[in-house]
PDB file of N, CA, C and O in Angstrom, chain B, residues numbered from 101:
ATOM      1  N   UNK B 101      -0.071  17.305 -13.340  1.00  0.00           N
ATOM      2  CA  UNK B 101      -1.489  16.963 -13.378  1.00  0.00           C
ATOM      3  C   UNK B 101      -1.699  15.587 -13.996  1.00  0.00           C
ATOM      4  O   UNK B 101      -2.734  15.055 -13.595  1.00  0.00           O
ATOM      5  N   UNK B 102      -0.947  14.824 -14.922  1.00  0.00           N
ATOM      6  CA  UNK B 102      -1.002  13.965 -15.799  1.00  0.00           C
ATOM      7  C   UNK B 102      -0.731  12.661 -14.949  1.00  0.00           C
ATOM      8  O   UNK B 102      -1.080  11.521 -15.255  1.00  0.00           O
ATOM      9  N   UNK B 103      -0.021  13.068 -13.787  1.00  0.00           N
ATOM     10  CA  UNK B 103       0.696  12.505 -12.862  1.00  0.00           C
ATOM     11  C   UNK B 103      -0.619  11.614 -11.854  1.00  0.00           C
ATOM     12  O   UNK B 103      -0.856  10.413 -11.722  1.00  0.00           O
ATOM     13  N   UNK B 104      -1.235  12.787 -11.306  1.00  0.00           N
ATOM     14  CA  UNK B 104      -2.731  12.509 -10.621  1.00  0.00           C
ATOM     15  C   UNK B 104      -3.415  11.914 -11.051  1.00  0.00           C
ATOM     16  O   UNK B 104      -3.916  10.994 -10.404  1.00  0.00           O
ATOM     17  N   UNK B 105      -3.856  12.226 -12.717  1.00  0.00           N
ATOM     18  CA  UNK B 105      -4.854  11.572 -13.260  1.00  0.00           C
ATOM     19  C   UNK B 105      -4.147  10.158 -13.106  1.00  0.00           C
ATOM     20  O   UNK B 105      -4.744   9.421 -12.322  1.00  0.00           O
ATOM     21  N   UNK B 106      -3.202   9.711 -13.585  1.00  0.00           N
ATOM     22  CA  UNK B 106      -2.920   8.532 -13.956  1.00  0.00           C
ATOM     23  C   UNK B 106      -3.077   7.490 -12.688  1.00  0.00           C
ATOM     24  O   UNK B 106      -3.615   6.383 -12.666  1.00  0.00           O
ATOM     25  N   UNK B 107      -2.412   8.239 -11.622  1.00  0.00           N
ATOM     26  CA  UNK B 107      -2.841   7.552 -10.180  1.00  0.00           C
ATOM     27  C   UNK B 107      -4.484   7.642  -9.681  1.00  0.00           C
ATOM     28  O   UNK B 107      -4.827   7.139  -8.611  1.00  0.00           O
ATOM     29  N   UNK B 108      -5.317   8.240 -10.452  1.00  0.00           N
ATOM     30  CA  UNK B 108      -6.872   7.960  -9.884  1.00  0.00           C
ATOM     31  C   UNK B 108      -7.324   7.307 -10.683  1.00  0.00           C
ATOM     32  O   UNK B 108      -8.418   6.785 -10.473  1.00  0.00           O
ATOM     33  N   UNK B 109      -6.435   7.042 -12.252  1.00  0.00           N
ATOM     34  CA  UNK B 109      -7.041   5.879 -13.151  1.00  0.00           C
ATOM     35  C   UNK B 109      -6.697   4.239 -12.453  1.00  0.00           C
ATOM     36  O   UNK B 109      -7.424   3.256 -12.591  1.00  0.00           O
ATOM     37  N   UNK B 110      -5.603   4.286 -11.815  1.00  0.00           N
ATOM     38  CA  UNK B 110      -5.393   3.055 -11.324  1.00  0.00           C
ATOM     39  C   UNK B 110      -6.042   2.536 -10.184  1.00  0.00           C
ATOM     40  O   UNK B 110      -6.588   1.438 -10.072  1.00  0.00           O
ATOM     41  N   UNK B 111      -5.929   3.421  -9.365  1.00  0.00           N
ATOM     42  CA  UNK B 111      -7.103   3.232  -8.197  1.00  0.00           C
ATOM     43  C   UNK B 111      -9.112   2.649  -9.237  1.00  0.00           C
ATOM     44  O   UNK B 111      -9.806   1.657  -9.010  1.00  0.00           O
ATOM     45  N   UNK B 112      -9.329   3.695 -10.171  1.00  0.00           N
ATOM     46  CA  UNK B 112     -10.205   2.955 -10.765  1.00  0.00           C
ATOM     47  C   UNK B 112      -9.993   1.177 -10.928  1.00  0.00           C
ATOM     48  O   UNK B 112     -10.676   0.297 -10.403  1.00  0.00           O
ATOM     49  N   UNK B 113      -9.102   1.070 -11.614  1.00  0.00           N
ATOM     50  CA  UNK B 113      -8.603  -0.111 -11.965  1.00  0.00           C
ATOM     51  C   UNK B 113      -8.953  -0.850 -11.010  1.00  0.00           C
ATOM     52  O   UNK B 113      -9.581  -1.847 -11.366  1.00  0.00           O
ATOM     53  N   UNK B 114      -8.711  -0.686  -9.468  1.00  0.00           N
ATOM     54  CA  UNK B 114      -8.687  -1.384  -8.613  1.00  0.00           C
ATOM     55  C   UNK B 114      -7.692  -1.482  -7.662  1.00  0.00           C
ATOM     56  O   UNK B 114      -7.888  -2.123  -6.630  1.00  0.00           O
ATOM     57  N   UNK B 115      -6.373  -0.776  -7.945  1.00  0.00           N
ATOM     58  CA  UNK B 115      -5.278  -0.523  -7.472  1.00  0.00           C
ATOM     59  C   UNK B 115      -5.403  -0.285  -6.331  1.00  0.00           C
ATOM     60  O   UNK B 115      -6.508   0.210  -6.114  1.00  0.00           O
ATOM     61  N   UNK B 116      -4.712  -0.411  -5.336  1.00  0.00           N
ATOM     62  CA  UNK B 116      -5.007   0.509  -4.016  1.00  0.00           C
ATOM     63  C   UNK B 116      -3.371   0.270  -3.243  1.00  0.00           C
ATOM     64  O   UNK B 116      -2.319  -0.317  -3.493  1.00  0.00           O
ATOM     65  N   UNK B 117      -4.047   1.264  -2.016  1.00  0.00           N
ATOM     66  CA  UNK B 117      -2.674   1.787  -1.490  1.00  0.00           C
ATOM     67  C   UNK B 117      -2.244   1.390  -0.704  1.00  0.00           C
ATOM     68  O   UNK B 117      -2.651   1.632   0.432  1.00  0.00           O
ATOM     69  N   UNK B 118      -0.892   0.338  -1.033  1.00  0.00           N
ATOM     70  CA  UNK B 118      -0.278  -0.736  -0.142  1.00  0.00           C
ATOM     71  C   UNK B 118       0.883  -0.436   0.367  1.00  0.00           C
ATOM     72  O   UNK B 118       1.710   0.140  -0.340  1.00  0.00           O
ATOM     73  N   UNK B 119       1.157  -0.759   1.656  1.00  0.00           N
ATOM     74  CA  UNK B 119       2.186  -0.602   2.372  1.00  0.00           C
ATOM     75  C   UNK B 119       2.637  -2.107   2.897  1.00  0.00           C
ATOM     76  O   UNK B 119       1.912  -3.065   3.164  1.00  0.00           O
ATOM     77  N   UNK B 120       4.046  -1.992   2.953  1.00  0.00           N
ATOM     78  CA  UNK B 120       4.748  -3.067   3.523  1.00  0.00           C
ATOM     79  C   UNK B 120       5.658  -2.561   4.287  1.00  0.00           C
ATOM     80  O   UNK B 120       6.162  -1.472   4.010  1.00  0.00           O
ATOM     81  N   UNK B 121       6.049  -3.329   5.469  1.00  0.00           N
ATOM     82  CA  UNK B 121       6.699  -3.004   6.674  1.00  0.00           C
ATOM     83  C   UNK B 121       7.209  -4.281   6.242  1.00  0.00           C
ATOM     84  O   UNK B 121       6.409  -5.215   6.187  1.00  0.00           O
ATOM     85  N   UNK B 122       8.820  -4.534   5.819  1.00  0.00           N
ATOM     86  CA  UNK B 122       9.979  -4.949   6.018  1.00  0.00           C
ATOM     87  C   UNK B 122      10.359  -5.007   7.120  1.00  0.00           C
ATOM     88  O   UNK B 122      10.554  -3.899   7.620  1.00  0.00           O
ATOM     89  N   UNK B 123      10.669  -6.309   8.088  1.00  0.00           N
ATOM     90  CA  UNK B 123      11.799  -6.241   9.104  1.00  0.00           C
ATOM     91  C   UNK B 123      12.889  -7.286   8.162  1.00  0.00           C
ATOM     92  O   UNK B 123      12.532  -8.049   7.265  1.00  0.00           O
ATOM     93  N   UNK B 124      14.356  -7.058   8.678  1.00  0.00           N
ATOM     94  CA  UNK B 124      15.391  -7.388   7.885  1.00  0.00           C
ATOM     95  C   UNK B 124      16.365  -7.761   8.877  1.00  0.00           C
ATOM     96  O   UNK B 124      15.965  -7.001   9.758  1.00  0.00           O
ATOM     97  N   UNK B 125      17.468  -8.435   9.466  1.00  0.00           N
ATOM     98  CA  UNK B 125      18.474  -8.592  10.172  1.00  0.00           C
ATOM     99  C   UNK B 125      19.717  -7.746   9.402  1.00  0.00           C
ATOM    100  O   UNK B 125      20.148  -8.034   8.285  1.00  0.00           O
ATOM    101  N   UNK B 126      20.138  -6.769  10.150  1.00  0.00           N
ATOM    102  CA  UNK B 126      21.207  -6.044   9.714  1.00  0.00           C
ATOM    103  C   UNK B 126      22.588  -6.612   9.132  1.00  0.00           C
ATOM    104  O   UNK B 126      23.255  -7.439   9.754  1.00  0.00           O
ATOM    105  N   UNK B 127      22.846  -6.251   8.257  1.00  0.00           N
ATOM    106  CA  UNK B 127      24.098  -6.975   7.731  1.00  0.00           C
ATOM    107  C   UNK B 127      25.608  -7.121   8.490  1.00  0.00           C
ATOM    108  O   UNK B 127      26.446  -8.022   8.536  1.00  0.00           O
ATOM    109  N   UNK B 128      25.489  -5.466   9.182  1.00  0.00           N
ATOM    110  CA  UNK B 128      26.996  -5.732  10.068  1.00  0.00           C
ATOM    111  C   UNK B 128      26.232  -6.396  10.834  1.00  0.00           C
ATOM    112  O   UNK B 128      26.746  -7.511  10.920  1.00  0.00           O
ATOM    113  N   UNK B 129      25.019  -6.348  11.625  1.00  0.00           N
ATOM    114  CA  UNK B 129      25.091  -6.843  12.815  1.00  0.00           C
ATOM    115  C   UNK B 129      23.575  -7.844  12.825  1.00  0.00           C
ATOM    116  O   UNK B 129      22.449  -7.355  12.909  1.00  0.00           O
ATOM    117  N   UNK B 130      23.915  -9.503  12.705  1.00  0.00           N
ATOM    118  CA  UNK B 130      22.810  -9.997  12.237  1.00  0.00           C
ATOM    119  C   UNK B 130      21.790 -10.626  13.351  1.00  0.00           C
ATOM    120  O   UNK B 130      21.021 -11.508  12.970  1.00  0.00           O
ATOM    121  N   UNK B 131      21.757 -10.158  14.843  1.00  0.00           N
ATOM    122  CA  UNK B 131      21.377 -10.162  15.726  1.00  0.00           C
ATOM    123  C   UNK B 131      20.202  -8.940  15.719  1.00  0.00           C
ATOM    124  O   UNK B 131      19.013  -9.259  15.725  1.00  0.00           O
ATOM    125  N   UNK B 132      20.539  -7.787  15.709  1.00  0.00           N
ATOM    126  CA  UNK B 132      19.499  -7.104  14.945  1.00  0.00           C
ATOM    127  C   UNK B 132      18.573  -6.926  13.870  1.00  0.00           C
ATOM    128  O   UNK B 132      18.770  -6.973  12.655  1.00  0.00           O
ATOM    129  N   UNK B 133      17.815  -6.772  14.345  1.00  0.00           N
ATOM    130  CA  UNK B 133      16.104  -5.947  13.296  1.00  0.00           C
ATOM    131  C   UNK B 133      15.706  -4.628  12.698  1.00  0.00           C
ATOM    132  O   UNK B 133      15.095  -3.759  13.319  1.00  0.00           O
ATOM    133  N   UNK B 134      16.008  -4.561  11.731  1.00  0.00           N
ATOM    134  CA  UNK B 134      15.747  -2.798  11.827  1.00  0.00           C
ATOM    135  C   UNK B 134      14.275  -3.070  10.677  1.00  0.00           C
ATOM    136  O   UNK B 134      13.720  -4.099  10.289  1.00  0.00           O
ATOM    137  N   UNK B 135      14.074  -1.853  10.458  1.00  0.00           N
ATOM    138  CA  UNK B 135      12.546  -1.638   9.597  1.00  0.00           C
ATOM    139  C   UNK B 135      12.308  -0.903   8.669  1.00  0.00           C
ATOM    140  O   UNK B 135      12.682   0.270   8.665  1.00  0.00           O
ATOM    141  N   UNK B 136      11.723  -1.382   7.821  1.00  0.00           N
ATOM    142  CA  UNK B 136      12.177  -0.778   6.268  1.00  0.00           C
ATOM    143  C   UNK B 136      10.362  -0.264   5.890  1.00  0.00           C
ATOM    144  O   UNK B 136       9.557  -1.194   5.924  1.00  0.00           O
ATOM    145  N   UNK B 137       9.973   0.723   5.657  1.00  0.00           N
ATOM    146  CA  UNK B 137       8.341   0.281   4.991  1.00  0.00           C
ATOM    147  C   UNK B 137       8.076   1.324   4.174  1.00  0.00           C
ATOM    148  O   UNK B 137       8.097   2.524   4.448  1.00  0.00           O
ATOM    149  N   UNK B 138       7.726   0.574   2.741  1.00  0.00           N
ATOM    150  CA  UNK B 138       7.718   0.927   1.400  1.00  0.00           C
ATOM    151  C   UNK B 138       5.993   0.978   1.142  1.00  0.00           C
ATOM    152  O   UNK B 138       5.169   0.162   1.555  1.00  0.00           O
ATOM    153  N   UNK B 139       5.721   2.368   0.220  1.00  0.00           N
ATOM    154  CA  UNK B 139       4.099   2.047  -0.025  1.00  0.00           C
ATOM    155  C   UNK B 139       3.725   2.324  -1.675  1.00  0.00           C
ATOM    156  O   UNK B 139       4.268   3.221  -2.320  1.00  0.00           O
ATOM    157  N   UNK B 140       2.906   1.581  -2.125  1.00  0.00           N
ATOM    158  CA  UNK B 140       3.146   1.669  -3.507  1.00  0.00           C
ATOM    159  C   UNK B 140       1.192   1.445  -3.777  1.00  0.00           C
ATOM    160  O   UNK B 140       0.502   0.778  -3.006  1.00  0.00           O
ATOM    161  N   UNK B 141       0.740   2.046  -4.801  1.00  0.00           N
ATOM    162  CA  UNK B 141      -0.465   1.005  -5.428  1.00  0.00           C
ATOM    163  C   UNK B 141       0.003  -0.214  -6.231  1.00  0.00           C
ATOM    164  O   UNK B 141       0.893  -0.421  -7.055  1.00  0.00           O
ATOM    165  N   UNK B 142      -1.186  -1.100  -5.515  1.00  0.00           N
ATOM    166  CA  UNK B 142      -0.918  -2.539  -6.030  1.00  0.00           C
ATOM    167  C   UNK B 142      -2.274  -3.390  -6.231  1.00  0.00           C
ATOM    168  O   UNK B 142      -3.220  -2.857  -5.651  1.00  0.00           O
ATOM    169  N   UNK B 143      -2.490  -4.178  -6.679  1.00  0.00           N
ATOM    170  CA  UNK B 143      -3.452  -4.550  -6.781  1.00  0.00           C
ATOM    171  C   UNK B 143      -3.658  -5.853  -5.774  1.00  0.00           C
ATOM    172  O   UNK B 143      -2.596  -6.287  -5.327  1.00  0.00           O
ATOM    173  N   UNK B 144      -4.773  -6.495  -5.379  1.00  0.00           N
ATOM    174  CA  UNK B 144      -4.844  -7.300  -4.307  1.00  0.00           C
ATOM    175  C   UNK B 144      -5.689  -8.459  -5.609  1.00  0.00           C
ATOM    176  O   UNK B 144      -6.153  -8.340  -6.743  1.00  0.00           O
ATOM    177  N   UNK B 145      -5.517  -9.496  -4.635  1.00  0.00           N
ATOM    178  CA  UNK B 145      -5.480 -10.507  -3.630  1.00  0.00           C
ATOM    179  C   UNK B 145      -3.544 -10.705  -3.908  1.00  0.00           C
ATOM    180  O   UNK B 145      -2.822 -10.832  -2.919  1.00  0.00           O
ATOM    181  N   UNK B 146      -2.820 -10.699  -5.628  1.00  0.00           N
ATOM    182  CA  UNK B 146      -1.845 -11.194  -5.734  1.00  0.00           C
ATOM    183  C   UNK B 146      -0.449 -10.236  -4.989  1.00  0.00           C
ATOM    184  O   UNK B 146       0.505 -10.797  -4.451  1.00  0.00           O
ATOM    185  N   UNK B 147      -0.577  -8.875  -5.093  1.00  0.00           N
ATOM    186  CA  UNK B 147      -0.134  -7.756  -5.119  1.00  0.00           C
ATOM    187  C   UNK B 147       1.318  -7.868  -6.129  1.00  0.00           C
ATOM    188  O   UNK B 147       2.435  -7.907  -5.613  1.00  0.00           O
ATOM    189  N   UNK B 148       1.192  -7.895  -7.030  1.00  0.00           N
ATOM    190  CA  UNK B 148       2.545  -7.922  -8.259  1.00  0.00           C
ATOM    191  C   UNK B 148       4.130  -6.768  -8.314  1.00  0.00           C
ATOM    192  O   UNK B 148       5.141  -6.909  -9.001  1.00  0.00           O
ATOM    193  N   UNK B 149       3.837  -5.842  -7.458  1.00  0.00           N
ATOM    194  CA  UNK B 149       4.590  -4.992  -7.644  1.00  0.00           C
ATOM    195  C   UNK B 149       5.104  -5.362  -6.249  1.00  0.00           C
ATOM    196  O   UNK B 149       6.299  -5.652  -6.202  1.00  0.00           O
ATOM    197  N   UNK B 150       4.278  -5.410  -4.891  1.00  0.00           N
ATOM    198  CA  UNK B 150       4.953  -5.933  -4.098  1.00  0.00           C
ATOM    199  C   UNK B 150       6.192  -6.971  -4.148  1.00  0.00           C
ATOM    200  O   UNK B 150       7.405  -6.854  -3.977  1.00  0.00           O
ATOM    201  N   UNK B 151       5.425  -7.914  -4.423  1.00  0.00           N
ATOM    202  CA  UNK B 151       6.493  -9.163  -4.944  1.00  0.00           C
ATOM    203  C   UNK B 151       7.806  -8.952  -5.735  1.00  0.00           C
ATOM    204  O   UNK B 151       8.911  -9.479  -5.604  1.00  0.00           O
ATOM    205  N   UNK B 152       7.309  -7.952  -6.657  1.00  0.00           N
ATOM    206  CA  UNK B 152       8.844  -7.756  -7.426  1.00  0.00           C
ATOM    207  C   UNK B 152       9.930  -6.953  -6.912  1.00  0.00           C
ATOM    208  O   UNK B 152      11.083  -6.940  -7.341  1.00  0.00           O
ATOM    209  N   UNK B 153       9.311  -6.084  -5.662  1.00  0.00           N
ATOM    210  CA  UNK B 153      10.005  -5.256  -5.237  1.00  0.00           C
ATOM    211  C   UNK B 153      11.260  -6.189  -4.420  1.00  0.00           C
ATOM    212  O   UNK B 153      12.477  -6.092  -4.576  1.00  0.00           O
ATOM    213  N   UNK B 154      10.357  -7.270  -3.345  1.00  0.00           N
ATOM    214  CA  UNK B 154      10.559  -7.957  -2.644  1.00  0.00           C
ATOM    215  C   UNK B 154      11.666  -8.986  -3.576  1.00  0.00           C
ATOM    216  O   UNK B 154      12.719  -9.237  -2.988  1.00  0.00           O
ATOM    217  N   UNK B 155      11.535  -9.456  -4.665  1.00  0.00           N
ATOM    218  CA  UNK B 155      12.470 -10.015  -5.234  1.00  0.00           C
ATOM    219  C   UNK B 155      14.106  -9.568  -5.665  1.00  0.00           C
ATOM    220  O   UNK B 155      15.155 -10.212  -5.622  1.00  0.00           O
ATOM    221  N   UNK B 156      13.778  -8.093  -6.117  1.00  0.00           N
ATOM    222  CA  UNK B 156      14.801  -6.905  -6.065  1.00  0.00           C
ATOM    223  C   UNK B 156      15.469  -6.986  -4.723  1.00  0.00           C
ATOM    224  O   UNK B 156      16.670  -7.258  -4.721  1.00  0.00           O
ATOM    225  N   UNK B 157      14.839  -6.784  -3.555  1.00  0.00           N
ATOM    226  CA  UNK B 157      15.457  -6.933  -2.707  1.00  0.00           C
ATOM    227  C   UNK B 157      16.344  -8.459  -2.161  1.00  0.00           C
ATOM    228  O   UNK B 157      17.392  -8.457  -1.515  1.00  0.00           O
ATOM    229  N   UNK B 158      15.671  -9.538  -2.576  1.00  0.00           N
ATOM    230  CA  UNK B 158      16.439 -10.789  -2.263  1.00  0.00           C
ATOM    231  C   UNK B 158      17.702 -10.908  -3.564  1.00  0.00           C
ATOM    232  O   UNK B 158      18.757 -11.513  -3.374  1.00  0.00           O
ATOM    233  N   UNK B 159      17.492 -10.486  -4.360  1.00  0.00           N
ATOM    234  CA  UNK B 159      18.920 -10.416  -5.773  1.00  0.00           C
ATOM    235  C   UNK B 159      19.761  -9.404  -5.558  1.00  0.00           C
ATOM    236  O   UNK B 159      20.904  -9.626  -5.955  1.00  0.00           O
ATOM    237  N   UNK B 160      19.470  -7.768  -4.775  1.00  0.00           N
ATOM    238  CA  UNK B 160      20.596  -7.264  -4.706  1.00  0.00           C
ATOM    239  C   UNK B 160      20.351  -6.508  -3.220  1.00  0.00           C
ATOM    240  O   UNK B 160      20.264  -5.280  -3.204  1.00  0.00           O
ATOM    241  N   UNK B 161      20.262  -7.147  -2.191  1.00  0.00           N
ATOM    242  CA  UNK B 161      20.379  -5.925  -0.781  1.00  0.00           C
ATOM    243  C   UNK B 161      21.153  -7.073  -0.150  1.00  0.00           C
ATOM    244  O   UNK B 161      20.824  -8.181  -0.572  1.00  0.00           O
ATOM    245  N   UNK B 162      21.945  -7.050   0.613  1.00  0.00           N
ATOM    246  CA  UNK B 162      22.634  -7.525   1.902  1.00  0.00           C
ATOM    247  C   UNK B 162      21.838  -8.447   2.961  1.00  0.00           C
ATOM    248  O   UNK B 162      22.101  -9.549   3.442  1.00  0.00           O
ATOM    249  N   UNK B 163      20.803  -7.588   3.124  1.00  0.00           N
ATOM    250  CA  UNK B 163      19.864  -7.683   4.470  1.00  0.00           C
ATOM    251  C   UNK B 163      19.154  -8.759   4.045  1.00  0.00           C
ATOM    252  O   UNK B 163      18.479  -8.681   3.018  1.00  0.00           O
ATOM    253  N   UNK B 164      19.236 -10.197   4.980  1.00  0.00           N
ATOM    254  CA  UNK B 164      18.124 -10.799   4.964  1.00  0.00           C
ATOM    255  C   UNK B 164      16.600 -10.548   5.671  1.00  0.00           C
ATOM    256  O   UNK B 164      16.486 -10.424   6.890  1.00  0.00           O
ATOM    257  N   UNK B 165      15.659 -10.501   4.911  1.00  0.00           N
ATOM    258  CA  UNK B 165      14.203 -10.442   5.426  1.00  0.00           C
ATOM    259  C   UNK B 165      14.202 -11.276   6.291  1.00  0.00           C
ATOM    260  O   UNK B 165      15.040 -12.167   6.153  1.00  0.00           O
ATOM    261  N   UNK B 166      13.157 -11.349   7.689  1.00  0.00           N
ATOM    262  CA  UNK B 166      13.222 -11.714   8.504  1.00  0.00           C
ATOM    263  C   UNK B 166      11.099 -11.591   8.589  1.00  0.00           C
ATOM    264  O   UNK B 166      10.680 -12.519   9.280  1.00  0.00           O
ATOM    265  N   UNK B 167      10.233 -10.909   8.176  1.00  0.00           N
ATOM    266  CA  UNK B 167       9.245 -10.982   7.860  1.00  0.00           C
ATOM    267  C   UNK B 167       8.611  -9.326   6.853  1.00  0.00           C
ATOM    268  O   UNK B 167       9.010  -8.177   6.661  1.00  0.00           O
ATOM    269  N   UNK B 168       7.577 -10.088   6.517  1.00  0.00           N
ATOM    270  CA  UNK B 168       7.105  -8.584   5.989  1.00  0.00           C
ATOM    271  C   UNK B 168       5.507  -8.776   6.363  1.00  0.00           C
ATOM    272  O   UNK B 168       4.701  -9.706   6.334  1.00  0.00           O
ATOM    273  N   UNK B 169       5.499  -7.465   6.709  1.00  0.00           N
ATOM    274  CA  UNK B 169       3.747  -7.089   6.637  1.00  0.00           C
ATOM    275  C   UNK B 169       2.612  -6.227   5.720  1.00  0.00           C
ATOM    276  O   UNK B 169       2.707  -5.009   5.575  1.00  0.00           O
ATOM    277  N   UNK B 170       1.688  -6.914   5.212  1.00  0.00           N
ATOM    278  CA  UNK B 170       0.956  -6.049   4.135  1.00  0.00           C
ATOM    279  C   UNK B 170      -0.138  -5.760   4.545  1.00  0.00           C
ATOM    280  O   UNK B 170      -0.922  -6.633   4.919  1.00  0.00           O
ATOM    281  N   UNK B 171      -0.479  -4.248   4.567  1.00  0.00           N
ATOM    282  CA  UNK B 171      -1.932  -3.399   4.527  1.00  0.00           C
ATOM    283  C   UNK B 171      -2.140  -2.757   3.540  1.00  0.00           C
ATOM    284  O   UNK B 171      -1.136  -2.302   2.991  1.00  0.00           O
ATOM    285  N   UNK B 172      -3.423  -2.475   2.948  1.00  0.00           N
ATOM    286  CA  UNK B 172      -3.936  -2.300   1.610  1.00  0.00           C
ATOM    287  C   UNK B 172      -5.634  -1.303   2.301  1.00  0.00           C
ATOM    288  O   UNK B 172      -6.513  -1.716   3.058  1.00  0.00           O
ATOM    289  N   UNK B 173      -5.495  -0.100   1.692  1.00  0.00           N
ATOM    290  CA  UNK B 173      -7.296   0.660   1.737  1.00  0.00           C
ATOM    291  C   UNK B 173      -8.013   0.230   0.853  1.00  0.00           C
ATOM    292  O   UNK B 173      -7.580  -0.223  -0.206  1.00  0.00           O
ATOM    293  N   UNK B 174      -9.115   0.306   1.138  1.00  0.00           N
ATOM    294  CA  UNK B 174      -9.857  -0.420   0.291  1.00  0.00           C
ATOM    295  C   UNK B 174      -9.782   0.277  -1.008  1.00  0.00           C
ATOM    296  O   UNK B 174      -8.885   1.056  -1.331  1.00  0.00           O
ATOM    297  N   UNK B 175     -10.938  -0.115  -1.825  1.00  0.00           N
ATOM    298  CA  UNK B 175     -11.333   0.039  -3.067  1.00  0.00           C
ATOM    299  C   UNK B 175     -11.729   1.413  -3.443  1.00  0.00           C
ATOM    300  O   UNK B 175     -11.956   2.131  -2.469  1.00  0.00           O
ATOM    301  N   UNK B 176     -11.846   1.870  -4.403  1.00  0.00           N
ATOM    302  CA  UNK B 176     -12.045   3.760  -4.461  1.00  0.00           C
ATOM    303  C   UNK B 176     -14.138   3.219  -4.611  1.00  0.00           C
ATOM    304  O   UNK B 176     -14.624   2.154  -4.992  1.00  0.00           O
ATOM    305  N   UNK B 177     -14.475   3.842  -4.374  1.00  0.00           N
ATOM    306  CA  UNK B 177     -15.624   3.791  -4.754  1.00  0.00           C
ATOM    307  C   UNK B 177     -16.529   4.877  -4.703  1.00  0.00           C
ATOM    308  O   UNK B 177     -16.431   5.888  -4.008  1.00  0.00           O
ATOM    309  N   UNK B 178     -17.804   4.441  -5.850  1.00  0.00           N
ATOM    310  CA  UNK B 178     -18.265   5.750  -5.556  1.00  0.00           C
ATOM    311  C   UNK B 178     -19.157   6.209  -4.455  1.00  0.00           C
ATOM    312  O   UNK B 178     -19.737   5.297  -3.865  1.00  0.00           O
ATOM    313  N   UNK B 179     -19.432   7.612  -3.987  1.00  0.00           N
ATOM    314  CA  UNK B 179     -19.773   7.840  -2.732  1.00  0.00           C
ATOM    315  C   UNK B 179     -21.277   7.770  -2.642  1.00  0.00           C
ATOM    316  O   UNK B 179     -21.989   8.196  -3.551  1.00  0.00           O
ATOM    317  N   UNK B 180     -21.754   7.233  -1.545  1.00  0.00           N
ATOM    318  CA  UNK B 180     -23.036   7.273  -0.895  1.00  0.00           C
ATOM    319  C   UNK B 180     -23.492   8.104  -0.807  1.00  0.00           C
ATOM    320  O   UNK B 180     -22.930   9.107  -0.366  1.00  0.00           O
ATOM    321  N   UNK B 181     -25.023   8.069  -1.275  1.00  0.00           N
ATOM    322  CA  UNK B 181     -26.191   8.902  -0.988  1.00  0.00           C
ATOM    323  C   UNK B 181     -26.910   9.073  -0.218  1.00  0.00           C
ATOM    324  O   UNK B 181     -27.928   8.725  -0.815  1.00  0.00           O
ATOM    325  N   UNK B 182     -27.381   9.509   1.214  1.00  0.00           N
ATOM    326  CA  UNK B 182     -28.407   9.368   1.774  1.00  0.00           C
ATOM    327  C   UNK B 182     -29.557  10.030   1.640  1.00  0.00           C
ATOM    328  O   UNK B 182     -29.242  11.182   1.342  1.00  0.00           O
ATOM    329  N   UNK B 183     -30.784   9.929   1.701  1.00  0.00           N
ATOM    330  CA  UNK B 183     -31.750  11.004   1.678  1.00  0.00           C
ATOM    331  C   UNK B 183     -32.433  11.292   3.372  1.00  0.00           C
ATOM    332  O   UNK B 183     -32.908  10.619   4.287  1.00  0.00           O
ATOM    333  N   UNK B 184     -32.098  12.825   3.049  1.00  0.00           N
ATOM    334  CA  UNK B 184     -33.057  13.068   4.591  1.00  0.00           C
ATOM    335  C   UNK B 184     -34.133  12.690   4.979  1.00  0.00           C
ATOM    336  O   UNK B 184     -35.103  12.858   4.241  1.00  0.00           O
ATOM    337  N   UNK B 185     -34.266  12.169   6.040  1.00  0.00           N
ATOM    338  CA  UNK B 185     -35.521  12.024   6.472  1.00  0.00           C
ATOM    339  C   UNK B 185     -36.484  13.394   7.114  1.00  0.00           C
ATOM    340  O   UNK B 185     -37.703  13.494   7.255  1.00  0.00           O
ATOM    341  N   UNK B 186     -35.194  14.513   7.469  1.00  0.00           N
ATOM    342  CA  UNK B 186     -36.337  15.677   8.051  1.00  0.00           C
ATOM    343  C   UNK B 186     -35.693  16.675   7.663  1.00  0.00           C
ATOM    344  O   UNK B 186     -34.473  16.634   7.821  1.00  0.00           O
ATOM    345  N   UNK B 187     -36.202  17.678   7.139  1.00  0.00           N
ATOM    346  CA  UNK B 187     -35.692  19.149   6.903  1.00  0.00           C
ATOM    347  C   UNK B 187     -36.586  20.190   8.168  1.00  0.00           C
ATOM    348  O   UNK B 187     -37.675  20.171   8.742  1.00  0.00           O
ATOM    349  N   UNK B 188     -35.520  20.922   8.144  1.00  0.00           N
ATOM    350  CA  UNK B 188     -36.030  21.910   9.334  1.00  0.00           C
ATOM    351  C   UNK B 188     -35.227  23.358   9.242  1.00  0.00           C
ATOM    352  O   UNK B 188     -34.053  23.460   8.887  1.00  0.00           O
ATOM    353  N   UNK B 189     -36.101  24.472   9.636  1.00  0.00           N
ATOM    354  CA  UNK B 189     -35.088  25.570   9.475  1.00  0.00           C
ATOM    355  C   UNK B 189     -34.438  26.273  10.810  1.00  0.00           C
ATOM    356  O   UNK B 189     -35.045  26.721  11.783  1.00  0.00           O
ATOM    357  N   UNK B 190     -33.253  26.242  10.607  1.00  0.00           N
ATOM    358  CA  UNK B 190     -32.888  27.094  12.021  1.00  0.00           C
ATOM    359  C   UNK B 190     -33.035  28.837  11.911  1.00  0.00           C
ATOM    360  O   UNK B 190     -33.092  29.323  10.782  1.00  0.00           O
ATOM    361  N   UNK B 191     -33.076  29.498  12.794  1.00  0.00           N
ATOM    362  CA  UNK B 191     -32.902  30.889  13.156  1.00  0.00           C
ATOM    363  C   UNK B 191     -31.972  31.525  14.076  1.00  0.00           C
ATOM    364  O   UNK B 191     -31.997  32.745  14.235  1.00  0.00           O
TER     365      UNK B 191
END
């Protein structure tokens, strides 16, 4: 439970839920592309955890990156109100 809370405190924060799609040229075979995609909360515009991951990967993986792609949901926010305009009863 401590687990949850802590991930809906960060989303407060602003955190949100980022994915990256890694393509990489295979190490035996560097003619090939294969696809790697990692999802983490991160915070935007800089995304910090991305980056470090991405650095981890250039200091110890084989595979050179070849591009990466980032998508991010928006912001948690709180939910909308509407008010009815007509009440009516069914039967």
């Amino acid at each position: 439970m401590t687990e949850a809370m802590s991930e809906f405190e960060r989303r407060l924060r602003g955190e949100r839920l980022t994915t990256a799609e890694v393509l990489y040229y295979m190490p035996d075979h560097p003619n090939l592309l294969q696809r790697f995609t990692w999802q983490t909360l991160d915070l935007a515009p800089d995304y910090p955890r991305v980056h470090r991951f991405l650095q981890f990967w250039r200091r110890e993986i084989e595979a050179v990156i070849h591009s990466v792609t980032l998508s991010a949901e928006g912001v948690v926010q709180a939910p909308r109100v509407r008010i009815a305009g007509e009440i009516g009863t069914l039967h």
